[in-house]
Jmol script that loads the backbone (N, CA, C; Angstrom):
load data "model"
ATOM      1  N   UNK A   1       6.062 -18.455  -4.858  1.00  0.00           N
ATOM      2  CA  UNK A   1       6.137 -17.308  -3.971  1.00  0.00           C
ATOM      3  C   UNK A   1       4.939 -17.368  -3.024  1.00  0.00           C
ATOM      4  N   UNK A   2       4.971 -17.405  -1.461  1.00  0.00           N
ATOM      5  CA  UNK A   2       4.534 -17.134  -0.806  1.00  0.00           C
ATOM      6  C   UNK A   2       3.015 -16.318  -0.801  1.00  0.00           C
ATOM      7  N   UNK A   3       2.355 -15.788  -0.596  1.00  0.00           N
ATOM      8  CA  UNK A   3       1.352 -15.102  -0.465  1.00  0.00           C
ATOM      9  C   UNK A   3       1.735 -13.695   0.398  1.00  0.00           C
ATOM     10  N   UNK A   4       2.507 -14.306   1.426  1.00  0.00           N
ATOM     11  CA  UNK A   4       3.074 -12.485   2.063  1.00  0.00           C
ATOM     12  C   UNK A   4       3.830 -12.171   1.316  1.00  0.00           C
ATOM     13  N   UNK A   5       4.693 -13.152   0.605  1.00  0.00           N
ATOM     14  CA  UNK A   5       5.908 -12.363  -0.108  1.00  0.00           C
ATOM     15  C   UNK A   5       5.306 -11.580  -1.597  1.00  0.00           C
ATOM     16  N   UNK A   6       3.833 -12.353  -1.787  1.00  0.00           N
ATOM     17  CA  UNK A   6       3.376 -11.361  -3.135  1.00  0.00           C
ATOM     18  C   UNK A   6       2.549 -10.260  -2.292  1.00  0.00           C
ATOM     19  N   UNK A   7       2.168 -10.208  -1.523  1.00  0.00           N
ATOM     20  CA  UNK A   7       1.895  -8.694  -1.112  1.00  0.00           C
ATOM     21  C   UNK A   7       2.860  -7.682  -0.350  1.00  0.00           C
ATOM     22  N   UNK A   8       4.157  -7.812   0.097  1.00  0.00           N
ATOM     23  CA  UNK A   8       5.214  -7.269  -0.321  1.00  0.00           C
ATOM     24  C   UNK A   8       5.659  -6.572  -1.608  1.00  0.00           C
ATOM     25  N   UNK A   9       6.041  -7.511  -2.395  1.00  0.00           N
ATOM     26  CA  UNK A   9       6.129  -7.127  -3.820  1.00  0.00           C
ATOM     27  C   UNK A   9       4.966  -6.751  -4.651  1.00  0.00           C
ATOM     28  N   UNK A  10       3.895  -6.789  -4.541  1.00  0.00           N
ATOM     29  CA  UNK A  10       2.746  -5.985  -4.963  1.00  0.00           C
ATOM     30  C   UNK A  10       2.634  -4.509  -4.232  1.00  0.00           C
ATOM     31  N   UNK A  11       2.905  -4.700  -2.953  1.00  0.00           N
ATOM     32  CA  UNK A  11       2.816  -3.118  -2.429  1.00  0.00           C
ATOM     33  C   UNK A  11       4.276  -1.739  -2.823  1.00  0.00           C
ATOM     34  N   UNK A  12       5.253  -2.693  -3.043  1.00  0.00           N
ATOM     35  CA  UNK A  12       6.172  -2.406  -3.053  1.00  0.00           C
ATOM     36  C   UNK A  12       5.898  -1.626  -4.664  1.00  0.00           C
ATOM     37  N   UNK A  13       5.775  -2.172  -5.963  1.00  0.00           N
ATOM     38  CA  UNK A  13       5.192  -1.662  -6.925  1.00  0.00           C
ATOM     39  C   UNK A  13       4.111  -0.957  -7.122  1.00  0.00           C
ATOM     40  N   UNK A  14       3.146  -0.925  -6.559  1.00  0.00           N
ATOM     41  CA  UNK A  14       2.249   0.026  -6.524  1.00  0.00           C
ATOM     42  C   UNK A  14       2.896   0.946  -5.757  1.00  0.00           C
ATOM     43  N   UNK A  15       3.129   1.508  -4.698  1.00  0.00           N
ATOM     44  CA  UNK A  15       4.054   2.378  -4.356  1.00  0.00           C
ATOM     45  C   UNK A  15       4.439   3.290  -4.875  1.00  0.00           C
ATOM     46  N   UNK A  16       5.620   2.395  -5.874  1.00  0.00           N
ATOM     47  CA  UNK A  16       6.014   3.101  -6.752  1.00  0.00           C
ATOM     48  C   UNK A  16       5.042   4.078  -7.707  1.00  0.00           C
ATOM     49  N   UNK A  17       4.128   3.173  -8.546  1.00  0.00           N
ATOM     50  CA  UNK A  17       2.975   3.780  -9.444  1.00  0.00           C
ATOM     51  C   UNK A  17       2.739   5.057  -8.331  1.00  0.00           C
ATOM     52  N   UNK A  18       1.796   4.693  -7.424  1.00  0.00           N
ATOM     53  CA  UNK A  18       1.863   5.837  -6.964  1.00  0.00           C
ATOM     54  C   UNK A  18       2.755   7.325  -6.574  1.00  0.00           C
ATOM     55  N   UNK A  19       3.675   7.117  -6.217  1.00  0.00           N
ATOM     56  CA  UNK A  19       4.479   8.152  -6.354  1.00  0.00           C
ATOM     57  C   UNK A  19       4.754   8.907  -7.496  1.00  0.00           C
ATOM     58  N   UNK A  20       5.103   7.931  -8.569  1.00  0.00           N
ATOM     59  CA  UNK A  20       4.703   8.661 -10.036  1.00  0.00           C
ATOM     60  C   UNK A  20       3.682   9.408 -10.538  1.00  0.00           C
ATOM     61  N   UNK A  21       2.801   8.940  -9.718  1.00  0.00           N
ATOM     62  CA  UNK A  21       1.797   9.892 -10.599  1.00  0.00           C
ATOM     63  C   UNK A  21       1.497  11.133  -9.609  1.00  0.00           C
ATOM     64  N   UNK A  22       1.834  11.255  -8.311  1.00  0.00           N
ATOM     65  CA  UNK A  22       1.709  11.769  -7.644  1.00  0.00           C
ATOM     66  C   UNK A  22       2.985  13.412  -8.356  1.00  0.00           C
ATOM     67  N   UNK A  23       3.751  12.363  -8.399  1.00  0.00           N
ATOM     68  CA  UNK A  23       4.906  13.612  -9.154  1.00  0.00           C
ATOM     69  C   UNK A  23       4.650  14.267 -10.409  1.00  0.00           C
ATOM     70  N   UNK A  24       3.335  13.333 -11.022  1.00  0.00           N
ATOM     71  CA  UNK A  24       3.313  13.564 -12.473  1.00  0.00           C
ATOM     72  C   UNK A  24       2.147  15.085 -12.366  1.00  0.00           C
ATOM     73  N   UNK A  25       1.166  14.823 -11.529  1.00  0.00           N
ATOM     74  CA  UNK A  25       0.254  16.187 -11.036  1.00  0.00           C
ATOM     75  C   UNK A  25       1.332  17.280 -10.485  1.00  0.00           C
ATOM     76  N   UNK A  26       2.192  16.971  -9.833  1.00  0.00           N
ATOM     77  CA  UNK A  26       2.616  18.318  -9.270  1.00  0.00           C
ATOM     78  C   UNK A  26       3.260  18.733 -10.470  1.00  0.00           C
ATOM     79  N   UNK A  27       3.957  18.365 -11.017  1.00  0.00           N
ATOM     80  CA  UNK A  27       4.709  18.816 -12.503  1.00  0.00           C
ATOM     81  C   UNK A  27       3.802  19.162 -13.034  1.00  0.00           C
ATOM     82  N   UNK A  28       2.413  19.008 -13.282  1.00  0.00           N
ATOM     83  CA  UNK A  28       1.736  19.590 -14.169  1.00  0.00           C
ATOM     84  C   UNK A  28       1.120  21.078 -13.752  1.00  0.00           C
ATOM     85  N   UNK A  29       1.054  21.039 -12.196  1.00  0.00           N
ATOM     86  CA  UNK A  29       0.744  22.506 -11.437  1.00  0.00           C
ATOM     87  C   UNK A  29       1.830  22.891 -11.669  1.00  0.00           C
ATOM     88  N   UNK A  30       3.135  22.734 -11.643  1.00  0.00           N
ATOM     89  CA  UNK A  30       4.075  23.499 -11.157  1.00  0.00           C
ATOM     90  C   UNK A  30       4.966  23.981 -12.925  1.00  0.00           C
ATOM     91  N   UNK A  31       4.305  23.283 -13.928  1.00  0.00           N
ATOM     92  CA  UNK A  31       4.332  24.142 -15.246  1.00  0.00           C
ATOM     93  C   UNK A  31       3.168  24.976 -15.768  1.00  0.00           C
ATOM     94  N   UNK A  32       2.168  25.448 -14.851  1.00  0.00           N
ATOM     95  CA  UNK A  32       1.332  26.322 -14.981  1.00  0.00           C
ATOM     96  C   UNK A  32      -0.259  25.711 -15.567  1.00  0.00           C
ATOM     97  N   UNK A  33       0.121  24.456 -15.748  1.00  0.00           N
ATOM     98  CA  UNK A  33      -1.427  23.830 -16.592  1.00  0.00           C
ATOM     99  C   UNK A  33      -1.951  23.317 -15.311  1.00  0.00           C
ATOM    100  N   UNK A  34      -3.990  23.453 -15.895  1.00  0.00           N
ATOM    101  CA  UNK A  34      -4.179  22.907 -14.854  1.00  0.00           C
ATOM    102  C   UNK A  34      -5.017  21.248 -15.323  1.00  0.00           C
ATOM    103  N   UNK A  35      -5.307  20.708 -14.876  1.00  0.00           N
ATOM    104  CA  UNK A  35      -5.173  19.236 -15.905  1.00  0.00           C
ATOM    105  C   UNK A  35      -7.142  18.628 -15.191  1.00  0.00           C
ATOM    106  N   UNK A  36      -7.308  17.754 -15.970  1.00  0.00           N
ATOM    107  CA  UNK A  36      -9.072  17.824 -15.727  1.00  0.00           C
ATOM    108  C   UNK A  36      -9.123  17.280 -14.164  1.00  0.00           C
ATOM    109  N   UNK A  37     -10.254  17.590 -13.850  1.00  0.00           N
ATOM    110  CA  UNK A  37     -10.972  17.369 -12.118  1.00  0.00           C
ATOM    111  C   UNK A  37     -10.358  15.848 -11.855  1.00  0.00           C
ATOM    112  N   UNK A  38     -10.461  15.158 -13.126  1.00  0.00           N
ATOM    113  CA  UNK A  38     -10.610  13.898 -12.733  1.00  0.00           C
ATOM    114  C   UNK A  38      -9.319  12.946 -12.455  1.00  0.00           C
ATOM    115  N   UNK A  39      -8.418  14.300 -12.470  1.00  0.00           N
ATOM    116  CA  UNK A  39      -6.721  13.747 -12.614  1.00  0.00           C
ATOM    117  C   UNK A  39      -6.808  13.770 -10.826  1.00  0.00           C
ATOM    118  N   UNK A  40      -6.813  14.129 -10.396  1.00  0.00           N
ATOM    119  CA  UNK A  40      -7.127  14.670  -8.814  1.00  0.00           C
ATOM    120  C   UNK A  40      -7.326  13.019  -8.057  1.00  0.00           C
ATOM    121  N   UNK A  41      -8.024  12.507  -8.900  1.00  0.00           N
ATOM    122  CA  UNK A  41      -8.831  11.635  -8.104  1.00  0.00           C
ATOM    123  C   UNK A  41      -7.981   9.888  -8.657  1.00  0.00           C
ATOM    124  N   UNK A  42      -6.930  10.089  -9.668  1.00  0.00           N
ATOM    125  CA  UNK A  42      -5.876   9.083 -10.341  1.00  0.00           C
ATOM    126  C   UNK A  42      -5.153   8.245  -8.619  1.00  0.00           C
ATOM    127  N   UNK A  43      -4.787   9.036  -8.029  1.00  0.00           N
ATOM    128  CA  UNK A  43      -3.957   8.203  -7.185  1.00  0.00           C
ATOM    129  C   UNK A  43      -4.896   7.552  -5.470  1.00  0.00           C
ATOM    130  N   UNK A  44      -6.114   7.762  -5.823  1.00  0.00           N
ATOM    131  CA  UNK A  44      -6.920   7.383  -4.575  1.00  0.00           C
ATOM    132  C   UNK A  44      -6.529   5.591  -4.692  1.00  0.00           C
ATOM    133  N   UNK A  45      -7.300   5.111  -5.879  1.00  0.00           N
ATOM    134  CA  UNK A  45      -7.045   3.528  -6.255  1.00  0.00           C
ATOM    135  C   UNK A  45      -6.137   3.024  -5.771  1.00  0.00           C
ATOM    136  N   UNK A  46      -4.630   3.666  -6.005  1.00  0.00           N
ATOM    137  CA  UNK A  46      -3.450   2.979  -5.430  1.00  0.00           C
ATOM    138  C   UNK A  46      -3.532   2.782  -3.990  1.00  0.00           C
ATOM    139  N   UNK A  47      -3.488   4.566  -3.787  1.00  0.00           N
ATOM    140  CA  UNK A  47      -3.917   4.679  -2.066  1.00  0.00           C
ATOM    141  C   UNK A  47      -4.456   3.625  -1.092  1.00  0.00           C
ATOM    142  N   UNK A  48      -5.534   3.566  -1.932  1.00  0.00           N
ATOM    143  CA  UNK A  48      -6.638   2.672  -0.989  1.00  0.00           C
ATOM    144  C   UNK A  48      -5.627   1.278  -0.796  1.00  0.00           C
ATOM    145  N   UNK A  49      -5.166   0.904  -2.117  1.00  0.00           N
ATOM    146  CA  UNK A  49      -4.750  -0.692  -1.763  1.00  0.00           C
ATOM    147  C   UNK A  49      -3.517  -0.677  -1.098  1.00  0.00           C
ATOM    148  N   UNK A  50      -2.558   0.790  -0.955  1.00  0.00           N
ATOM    149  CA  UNK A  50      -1.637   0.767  -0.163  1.00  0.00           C
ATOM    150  C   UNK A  50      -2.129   0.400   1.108  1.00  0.00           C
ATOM    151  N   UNK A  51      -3.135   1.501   1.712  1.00  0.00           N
ATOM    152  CA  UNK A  51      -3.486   1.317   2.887  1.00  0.00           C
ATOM    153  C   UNK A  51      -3.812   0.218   3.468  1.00  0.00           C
ATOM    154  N   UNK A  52      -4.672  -0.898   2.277  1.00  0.00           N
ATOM    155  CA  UNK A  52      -4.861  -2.489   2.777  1.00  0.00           C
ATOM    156  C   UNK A  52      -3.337  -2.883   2.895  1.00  0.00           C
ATOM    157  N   UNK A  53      -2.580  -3.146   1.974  1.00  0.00           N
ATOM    158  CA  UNK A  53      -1.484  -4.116   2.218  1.00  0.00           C
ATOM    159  C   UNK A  53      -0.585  -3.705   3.368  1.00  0.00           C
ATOM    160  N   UNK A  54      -0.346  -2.466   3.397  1.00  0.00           N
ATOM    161  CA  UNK A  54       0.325  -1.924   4.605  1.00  0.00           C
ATOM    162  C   UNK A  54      -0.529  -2.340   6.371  1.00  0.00           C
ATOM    163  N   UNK A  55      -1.651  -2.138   6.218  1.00  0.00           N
ATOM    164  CA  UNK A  55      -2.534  -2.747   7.680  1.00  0.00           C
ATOM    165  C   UNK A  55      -2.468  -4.351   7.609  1.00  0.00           C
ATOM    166  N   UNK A  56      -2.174  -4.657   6.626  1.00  0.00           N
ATOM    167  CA  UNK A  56      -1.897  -6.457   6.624  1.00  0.00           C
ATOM    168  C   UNK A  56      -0.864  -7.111   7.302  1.00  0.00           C
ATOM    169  N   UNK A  57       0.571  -6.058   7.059  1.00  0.00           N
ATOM    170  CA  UNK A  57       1.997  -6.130   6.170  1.00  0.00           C
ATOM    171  C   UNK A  57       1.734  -5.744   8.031  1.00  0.00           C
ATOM    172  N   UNK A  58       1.274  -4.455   8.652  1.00  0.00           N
ATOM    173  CA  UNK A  58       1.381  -3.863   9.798  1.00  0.00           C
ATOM    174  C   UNK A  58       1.285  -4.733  10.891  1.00  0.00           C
ATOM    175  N   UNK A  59      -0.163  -5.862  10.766  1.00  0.00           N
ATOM    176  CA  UNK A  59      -0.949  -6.578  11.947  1.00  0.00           C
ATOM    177  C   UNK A  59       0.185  -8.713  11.532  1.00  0.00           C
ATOM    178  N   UNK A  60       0.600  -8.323  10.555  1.00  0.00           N
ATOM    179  CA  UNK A  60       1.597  -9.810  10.273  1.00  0.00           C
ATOM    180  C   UNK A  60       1.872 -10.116  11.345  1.00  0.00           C
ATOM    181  N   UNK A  61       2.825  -9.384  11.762  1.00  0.00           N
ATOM    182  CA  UNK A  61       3.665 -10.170  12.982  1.00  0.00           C
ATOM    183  C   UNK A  61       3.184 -10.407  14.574  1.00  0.00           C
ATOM    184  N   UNK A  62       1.879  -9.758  14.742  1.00  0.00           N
ATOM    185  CA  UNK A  62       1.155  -9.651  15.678  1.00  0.00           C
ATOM    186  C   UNK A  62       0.445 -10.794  15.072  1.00  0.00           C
ATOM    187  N   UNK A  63      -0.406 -11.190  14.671  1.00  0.00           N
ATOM    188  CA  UNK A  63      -0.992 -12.339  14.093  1.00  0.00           C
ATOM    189  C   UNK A  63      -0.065 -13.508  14.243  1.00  0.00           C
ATOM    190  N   UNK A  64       0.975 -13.921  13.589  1.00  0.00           N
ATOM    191  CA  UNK A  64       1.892 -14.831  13.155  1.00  0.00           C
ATOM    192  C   UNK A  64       2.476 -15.508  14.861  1.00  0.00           C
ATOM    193  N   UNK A  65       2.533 -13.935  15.473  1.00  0.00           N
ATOM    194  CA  UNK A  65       3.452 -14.537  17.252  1.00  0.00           C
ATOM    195  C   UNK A  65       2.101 -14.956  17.887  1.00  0.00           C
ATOM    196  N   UNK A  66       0.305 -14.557  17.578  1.00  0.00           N
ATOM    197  CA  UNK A  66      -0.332 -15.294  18.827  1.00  0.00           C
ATOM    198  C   UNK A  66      -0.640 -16.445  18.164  1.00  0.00           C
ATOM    199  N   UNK A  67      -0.598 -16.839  16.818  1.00  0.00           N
ATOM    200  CA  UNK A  67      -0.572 -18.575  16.275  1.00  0.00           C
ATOM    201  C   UNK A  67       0.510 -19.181  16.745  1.00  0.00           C
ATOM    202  N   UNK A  68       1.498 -18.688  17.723  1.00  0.00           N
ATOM    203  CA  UNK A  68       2.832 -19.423  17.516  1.00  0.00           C
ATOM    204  C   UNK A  68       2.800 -19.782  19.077  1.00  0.00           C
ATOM    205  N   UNK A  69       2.276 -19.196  20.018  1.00  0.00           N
ATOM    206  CA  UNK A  69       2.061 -19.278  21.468  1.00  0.00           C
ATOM    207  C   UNK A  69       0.927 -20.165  21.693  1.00  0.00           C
ATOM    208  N   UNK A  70       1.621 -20.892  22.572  1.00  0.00           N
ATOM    209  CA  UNK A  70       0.217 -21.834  23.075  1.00  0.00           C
ATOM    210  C   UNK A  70      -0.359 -21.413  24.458  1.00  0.00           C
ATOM    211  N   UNK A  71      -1.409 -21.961  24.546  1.00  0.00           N
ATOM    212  CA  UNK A  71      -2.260 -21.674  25.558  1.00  0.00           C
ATOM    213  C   UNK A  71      -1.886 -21.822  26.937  1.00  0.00           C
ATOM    214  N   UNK A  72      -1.982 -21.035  28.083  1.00  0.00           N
ATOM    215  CA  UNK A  72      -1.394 -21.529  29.519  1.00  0.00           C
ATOM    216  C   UNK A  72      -1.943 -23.165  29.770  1.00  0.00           C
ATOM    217  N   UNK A  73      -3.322 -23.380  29.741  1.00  0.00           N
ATOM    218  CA  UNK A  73      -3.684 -24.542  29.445  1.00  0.00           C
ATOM    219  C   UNK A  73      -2.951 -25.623  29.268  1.00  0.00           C
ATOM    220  N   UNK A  74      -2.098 -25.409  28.154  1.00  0.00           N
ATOM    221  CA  UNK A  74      -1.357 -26.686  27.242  1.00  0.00           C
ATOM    222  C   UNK A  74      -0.700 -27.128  27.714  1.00  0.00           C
ATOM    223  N   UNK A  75       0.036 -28.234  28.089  1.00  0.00           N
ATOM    224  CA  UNK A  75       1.126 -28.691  28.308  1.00  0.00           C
ATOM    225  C   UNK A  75       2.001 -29.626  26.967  1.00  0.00           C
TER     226      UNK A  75
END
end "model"
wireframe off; spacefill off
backbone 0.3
color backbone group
């Protein structure tokens, strides 16, 4: 497997994680408990590496088309 294609499928699963737990806090507000400070701070980790693979996943094809163009220069 590729290297883009494992950060695809790595973002694609974390994702997921994230959303879960994201659902798993509101279920816990929304049955009246309130759960420690430090639950708050569970889905930043994912976050963060969403935000890398997605600005990667984002700037790909912009990257990939000016390696693929040659220079006016060239013949």
């Amino acid at each position: 497997m590729s290297f883009n294609m494992w950060v695809r499928q790595t973002h694609r699963w974390v994702s997921i994680a994230f959303v879960a737990v994201v659902i798993a806090i509101f279920a816990t507000l929304g049955l009246g408990k309130q759960p420690a400070q430090w639950v708050y701070f569970l889905p930043l980790a994912p976050l963060a590496f969403l935000a890398l693979t997605g600005l990667y996943m984002f700037a790909l094809p912009y990257l990939t088309k000016a390696r693929s163009v040659p220079a006016r220069g060239d013949a």
